[in-house]
C-alpha positions as CSV (number, residue, x, y, z in Angstrom):
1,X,11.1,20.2,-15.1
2,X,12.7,18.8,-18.3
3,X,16.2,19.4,-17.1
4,X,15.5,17.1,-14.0
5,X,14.7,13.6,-16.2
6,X,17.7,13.6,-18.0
7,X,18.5,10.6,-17.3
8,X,18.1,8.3,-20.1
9,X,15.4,5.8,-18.1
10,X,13.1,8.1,-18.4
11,X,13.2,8.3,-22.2
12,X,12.7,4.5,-22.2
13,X,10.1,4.8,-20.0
14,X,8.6,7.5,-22.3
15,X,8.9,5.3,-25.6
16,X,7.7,2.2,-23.9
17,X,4.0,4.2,-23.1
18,X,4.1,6.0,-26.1
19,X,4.4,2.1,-28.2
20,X,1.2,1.2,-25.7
21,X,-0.6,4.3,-26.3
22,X,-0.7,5.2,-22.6
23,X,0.3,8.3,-20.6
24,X,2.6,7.8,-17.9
25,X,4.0,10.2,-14.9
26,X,7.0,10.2,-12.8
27,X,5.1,10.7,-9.0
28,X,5.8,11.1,-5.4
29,X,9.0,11.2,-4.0
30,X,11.1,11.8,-6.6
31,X,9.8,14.6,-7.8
32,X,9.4,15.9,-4.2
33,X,13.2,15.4,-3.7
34,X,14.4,16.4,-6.8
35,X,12.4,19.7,-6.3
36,X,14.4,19.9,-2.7
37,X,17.8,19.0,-4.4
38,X,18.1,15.4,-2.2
39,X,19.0,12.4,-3.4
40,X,16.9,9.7,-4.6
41,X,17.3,6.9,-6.6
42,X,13.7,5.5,-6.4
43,X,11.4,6.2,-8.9
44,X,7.6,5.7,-8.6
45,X,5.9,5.8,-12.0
46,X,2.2,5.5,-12.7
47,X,0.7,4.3,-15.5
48,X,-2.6,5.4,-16.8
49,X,-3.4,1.4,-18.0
50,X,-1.5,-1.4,-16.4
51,X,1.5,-0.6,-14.6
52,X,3.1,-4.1,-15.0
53,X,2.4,-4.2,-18.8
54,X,4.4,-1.3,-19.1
55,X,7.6,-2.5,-17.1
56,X,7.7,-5.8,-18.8
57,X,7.7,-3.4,-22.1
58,X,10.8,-1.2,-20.5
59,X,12.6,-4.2,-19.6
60,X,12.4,-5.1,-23.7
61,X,13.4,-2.0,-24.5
62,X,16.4,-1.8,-22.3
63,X,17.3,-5.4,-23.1
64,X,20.4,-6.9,-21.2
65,X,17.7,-9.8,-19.8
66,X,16.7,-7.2,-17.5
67,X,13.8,-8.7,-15.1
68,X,10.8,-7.4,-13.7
69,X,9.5,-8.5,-9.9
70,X,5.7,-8.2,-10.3
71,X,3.5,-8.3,-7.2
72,X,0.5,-8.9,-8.9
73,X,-1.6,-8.6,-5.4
74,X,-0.8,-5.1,-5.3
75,X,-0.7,-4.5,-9.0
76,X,2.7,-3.3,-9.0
77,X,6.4,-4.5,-11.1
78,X,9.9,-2.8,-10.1
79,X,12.8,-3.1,-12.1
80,X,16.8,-1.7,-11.9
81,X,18.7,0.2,-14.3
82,X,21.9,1.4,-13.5
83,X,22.0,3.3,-10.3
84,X,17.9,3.7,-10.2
85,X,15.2,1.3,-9.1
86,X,11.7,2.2,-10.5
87,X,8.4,0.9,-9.5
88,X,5.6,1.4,-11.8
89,X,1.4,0.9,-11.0
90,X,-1.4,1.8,-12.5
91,X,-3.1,5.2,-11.6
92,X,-6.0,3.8,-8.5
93,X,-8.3,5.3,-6.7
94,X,-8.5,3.7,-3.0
95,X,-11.9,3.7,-0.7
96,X,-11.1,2.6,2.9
97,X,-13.1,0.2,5.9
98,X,-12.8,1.7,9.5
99,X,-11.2,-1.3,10.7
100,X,-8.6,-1.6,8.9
101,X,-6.2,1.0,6.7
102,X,-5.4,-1.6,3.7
103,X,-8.0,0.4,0.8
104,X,-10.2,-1.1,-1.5
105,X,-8.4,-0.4,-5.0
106,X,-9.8,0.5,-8.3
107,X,-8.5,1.2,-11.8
108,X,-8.8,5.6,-11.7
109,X,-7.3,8.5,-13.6
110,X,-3.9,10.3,-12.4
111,X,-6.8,12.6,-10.6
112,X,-7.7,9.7,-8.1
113,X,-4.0,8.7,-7.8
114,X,-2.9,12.2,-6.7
115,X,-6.6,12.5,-4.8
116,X,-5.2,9.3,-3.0
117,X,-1.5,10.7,-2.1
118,X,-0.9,11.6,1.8
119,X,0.8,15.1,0.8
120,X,0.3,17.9,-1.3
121,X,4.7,17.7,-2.0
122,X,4.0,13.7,-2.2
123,X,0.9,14.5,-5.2
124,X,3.6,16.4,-7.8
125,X,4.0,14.7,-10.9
126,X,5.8,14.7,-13.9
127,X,4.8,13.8,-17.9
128,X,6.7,11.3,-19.6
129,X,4.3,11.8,-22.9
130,X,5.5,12.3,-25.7
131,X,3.6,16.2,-26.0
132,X,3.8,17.1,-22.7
133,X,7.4,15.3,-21.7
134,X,8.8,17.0,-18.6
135,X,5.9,19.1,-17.8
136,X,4.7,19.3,-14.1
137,X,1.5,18.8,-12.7
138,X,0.4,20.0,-9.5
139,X,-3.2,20.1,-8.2
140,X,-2.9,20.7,-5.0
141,X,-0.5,23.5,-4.8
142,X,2.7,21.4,-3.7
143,X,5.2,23.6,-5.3
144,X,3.9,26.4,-3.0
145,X,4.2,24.0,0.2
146,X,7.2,23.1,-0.6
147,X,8.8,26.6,-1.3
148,X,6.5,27.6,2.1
149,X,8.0,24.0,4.1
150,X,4.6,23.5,5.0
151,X,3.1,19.9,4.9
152,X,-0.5,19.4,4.3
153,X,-2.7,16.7,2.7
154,X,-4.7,17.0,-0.5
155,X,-8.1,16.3,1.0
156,X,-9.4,16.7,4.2
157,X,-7.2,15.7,6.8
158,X,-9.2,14.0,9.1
159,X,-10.3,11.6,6.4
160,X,-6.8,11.0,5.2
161,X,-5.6,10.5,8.5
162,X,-8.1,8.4,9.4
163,X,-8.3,6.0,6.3
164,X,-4.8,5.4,6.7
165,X,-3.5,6.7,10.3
166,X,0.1,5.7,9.5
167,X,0.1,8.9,7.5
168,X,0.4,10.3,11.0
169,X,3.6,9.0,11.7
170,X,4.5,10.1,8.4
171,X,3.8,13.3,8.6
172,X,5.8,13.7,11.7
173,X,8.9,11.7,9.9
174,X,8.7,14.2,7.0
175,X,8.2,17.3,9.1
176,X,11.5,16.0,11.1
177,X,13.5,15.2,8.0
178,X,12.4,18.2,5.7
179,X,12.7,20.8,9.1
180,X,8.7,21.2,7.5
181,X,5.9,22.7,9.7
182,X,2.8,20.7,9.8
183,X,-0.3,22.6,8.5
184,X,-2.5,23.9,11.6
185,X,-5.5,21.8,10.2
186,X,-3.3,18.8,9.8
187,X,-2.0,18.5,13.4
188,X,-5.2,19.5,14.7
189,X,-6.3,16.3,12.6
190,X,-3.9,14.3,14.2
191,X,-4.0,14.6,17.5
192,X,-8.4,14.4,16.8
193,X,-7.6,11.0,15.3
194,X,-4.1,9.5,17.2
195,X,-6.6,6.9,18.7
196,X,-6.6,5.4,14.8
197,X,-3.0,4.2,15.6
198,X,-4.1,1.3,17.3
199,X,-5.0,-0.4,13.9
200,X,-1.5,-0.2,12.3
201,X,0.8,-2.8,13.0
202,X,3.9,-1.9,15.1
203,X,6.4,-2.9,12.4
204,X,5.3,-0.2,10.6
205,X,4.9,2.3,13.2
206,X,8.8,1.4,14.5
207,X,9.9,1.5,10.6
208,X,8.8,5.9,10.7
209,X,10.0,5.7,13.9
210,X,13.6,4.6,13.4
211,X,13.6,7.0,10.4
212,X,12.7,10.0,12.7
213,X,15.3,9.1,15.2
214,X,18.1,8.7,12.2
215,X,17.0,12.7,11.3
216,X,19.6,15.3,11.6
217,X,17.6,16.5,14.6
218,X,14.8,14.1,16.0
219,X,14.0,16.0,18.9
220,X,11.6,17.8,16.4
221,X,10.0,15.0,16.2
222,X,9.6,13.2,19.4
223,X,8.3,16.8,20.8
224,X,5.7,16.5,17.9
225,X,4.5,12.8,18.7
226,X,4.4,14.4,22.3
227,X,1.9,16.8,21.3
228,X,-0.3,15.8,19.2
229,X,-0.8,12.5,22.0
230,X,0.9,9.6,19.6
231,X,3.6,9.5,22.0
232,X,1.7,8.3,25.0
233,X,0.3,5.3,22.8
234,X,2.9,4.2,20.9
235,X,5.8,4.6,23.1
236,X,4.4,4.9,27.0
237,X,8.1,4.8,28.8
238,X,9.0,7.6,26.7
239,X,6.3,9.5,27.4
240,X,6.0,8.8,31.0
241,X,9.1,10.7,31.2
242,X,7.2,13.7,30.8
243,X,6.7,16.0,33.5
244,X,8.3,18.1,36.8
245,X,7.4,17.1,40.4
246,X,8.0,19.8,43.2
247,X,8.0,19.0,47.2
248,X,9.6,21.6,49.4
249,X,10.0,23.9,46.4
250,X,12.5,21.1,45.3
251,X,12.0,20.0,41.4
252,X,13.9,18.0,39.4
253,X,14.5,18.4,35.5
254,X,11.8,17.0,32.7
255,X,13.5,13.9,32.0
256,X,11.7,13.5,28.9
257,X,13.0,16.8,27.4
258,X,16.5,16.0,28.7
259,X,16.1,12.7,26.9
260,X,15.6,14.2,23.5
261,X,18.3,16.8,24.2
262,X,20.6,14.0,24.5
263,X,19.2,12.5,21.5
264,X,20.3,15.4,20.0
265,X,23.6,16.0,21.1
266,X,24.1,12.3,20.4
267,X,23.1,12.9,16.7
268,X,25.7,15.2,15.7
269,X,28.3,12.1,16.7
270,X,27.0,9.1,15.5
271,X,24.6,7.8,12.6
272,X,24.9,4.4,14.7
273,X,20.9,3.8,15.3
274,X,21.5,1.6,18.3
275,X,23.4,4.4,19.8
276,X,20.9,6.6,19.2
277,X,18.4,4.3,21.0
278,X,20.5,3.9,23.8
279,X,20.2,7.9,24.3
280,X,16.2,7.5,24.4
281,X,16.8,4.7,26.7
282,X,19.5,5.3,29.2
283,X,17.1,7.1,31.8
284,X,14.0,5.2,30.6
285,X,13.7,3.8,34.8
286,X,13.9,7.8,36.4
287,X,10.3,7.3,36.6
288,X,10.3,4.1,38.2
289,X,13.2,5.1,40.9
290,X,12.4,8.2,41.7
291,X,12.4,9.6,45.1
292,X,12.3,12.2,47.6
293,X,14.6,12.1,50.5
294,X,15.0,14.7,53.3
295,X,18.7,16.6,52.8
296,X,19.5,15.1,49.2
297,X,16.1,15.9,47.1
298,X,15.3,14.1,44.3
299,X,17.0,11.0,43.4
300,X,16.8,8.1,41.1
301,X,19.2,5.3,42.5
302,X,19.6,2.4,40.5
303,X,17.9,3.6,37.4
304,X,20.5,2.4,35.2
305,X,20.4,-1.5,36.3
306,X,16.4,-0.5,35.9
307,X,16.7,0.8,32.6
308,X,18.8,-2.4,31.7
309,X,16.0,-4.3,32.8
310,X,13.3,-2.7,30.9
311,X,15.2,-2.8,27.3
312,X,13.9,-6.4,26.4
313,X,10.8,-5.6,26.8
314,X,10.7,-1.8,25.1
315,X,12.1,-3.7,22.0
316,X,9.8,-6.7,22.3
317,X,6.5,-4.5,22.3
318,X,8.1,-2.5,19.8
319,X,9.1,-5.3,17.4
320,X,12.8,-4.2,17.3
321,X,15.3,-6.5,17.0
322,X,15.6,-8.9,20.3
323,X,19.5,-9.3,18.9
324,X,23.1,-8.4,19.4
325,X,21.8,-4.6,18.8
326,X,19.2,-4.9,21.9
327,X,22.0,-6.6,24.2
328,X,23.7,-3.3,23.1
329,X,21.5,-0.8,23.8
330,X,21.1,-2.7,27.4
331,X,24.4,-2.7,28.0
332,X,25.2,0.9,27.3
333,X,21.9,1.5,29.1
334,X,23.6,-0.3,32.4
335,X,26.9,1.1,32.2
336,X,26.3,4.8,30.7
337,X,26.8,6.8,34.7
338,X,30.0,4.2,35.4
339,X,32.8,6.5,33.3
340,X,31.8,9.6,35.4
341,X,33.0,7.8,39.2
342,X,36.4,7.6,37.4
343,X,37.1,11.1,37.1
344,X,38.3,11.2,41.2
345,X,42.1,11.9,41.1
346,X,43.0,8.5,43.2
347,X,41.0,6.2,41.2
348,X,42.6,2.7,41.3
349,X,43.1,1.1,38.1
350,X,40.9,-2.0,38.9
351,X,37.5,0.2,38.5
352,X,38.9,1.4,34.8
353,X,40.2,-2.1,34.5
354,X,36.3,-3.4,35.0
355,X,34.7,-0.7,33.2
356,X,36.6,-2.3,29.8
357,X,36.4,-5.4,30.3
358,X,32.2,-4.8,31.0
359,X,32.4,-2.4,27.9
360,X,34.6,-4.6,26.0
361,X,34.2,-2.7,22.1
362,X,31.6,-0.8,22.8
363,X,33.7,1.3,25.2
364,X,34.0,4.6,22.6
365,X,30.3,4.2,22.2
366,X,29.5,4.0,25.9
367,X,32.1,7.8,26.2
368,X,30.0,8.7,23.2
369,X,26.6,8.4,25.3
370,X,28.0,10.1,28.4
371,X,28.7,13.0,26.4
372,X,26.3,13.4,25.2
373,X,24.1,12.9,28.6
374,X,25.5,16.8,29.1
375,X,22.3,19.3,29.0
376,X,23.0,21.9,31.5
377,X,22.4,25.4,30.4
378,X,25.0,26.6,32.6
379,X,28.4,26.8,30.1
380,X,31.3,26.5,32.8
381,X,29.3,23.6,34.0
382,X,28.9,21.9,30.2
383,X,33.0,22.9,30.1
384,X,34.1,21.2,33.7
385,X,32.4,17.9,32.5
386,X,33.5,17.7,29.4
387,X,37.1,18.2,30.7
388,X,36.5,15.2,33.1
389,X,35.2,13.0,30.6
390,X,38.8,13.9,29.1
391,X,40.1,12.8,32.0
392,X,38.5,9.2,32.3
393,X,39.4,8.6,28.6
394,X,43.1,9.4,29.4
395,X,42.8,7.0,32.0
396,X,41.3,4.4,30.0
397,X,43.5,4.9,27.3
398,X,46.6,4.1,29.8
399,X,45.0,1.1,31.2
400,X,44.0,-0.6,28.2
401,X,47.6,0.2,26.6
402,X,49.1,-1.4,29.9
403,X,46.9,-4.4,30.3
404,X,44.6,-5.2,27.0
405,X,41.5,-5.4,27.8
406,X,39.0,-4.5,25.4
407,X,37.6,-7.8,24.7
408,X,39.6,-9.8,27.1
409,X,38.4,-13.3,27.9
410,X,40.3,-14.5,31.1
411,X,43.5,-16.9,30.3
412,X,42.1,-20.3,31.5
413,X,38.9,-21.7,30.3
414,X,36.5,-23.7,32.2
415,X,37.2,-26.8,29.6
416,X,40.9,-26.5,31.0
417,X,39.8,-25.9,34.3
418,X,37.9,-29.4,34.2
419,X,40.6,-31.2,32.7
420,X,43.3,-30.3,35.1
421,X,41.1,-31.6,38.2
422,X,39.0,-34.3,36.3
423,X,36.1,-32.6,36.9
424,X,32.4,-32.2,35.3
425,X,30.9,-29.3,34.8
426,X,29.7,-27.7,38.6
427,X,29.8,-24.6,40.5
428,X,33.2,-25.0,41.8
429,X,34.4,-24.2,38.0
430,X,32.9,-21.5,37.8
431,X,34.5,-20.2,40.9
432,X,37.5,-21.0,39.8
433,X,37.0,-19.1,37.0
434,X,35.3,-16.3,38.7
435,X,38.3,-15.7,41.3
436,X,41.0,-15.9,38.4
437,X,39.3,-13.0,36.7
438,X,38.4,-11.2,39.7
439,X,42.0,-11.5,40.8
440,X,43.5,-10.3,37.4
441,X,40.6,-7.1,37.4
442,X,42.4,-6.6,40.8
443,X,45.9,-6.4,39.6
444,X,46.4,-8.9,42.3
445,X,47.3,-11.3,39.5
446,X,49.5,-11.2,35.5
447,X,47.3,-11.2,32.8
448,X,49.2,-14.0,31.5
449,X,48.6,-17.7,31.4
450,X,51.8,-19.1,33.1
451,X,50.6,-16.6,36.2
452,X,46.5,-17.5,36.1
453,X,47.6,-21.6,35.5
454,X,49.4,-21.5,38.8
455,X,46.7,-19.2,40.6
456,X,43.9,-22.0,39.6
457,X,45.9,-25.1,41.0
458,X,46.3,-23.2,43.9
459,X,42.4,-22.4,44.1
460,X,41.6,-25.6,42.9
461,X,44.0,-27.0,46.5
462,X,41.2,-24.6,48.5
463,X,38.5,-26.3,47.6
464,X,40.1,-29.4,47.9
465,X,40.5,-30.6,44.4
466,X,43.5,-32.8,43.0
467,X,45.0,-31.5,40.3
468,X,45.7,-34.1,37.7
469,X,49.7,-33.9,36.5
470,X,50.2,-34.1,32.6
């Protein structure tokens, strides 16, 4: 493994424990990902001895005023040089309470840190002493795992998984990410102990989470949380989803697999994570609006404004964001089955006119989503919507070169609005306002301000205001 610590920190590092008279080990990670030929510029070295002494004495070495951050609670200093940032500890051994999956630490050889690690690939580490420099030690077999893509924990796995049931989530991000399969015992181990979720906080659960969904193909891991019984704890909409209901041999699709089909489809677009969480979300309401009516089947009217509806909340009991990026997801939640009633041949260029000005930015996005929304098996059918969705971007395109309105705020403001008349705020503002931009979405009225000034005096006359000459 020599040839994979070239770089010169790890010399440094080597000097520094060989000037303590300690042994220290590249672990985790970064040995893992080198091994898979990914990137990674964090290093996680463990020192057999105090890990913070020894990064205070690489920092010397290296000079330059380089600084440490020490966090003596959890025994731990991290420094940057160049392009890496290395965290160094020393070598623990960890004993857990029930209620709660924060260990009880103890000084302990490199055995008891790799006993402690959550995966055999995770345990790999490397020598930075000076007899063994570069030499790779592997207890539990992790170079075999790795060449097999097979994930499995160094102990048993109920115990790891229940000492720290986090590692659950973690195994399905890594299994997601890597394209690993999770040992037999180990998801058996799982789905035995998915109750243990409950004691982890949700920050941390969202955190593997997000990192699953921003995986080449998340689906992989969304049907593994759906499995193993995570799923229905940690994220119920999702998994309520789940499922086929038949009445007069009528069914409609599982909208939980279609959902992370989407997800899919989505992912070989964007990187956006918003977007992506708009996929999961946009029919998050079927379940809530569905129906069976005589001559039509199945339906699920109004699950978009639902879905809308039920984003705050998602987020909130997730602990995402309750930002900009959840108004987002909302709003491509709402709007994501508009673009498909424009693709009628006599569509009238109000309804594209509305659709950007609701959109506004986030219109590509929003096309984006509805792609993606595309999951039948049947090719000719995938091609005819595809071609549609064409269609209403051509006529978006041709709207929005004509009139502007990606972003568009209406010309007269309700400060103005309140000047001319000599007004306060009240409701008869805002139906100025309201019948300006509803008259200008029409094409009843210029998007310009000469055109909308006139159109408010005359409004304003209605409702029996005076306007104010300047």
């Amino acid at each position: 493994m020599r040839k994979h610590i070239q770089h010169p920190i790890f010399n440094i590092i080597a000097e520094a424990a060989n000037e303590m008279q300690i042994d220290a080990y590249v672990i985790g990670g970064f040995v893992r990902d080198i091994i898979l030929n990914r990137p990674c510029k964090d290093i996680d070295v463990v020192a057999i001895g105090s890990g913070i002494d020894l990064a205070q004495k690489v920092a010397k070495l290296i000079g330059h005023h380089t600084n440490v951050t020490v966090f003596k609670n959890f025994g731990t200093a991290m420094l940057k040089y160049k392009d890496y940032e290395i965290e160094f500890v020393g070598a623990r051994k960890e004993s857990y309470d029930r209620g709660s999956r924060k260990p009880v630490v103890e000084n302990g050889t490199l055995e008891d840190d790799q006993n402690r690690r959550d995966f055999t690939i995770n345990a790999l580490a490397i020598s930075l002493n000076k007899a063994t420099f570069g030499e790779i030690l592997d207890p539990f077999k992790g170079l075999k795992d790795i060449e097999n893509k097979i994930l499995k924990t160094p102990l048993d796995p109920a115990i790891t998984y229940s000492d720290d049931p986090l590692r659950m989530m973690r195994a399905i991000r890594f299994a997601t990410q890597l394209n690993f399969t999770i040992d037999k015992d180990s998801l058996k181990a799982i789905t035995e102990n998915k109750g243990r979720i409950l004691i982890v906080s949700k920050e941390r659960i969202s955190d593997e989470l997000n990192k699953i969904i921003l995986s080449p193909t998340p689906s992989v891991g969304f049907r593994l949380l759906s499995e193993t019984g995570l799923l229905a704890i940690i994220f119920t909409e999702l998994n309520h989803l789940k499922g086929v209901d038949v009445i007069n041999g009528k069914g409609h699709k599982d909208n939980f697999f279609h959902t992370i089909e989407v997800l899919d489809n989505i992912c070989a677009k964007t990187d956006n994570l918003w977007l992506r969480w708009a996929a999961i979300l946009h029919d998050i309401a079927k379940p809530a609006t569905k129906r069976f009516e005589k001559g039509h089947g199945w339906t699920f009217h109004g699950h978009e404004d639902k879905g809308a509806q039920m984003v705050p909340k998602i987020f909130k009991n997730l602990k995402l964001p309750l930002d900009a990026k959840m108004k987002y997801v909302q709003k491509l939640v709402l709007l994501h089955l508009r673009p498909i009633a424009l693709i009628k041949e006599i569509v009238s260029d109000s309804a594209v006119r509305r659709l950007l000005f609701e959109a506004g930015e986030d219109i590509d996005d929003l096309m984006i989503l509805c792609s993606a929304d595309i999951t039948s098996k049947n090719p000719e059918k995938v091609k005819r919507y595809l071609n549609n969705y064409e269609i209403v971007r051509s006529k978006l395109k041709e709207v929005e070169e004509k009139d502007k309105l990606r972003n568009w705020q209406p010309p007269i403001s309700g400060e103005l609005i309140m000047e001319t008349f000599k007004i306060k705020p009240c409701r008869e503002v805002g139906q100025i306002k309201d019948a300006i931009r509803e008259a200008i979405l029409d094409g009843e009225l210029e998007n310009n301000y000469k055109s909308a000034y006139h159109f408010m005096l005359a409004k304003g006359k209605e409702l029996n205001l005076v306007a104010i000459e300047k």
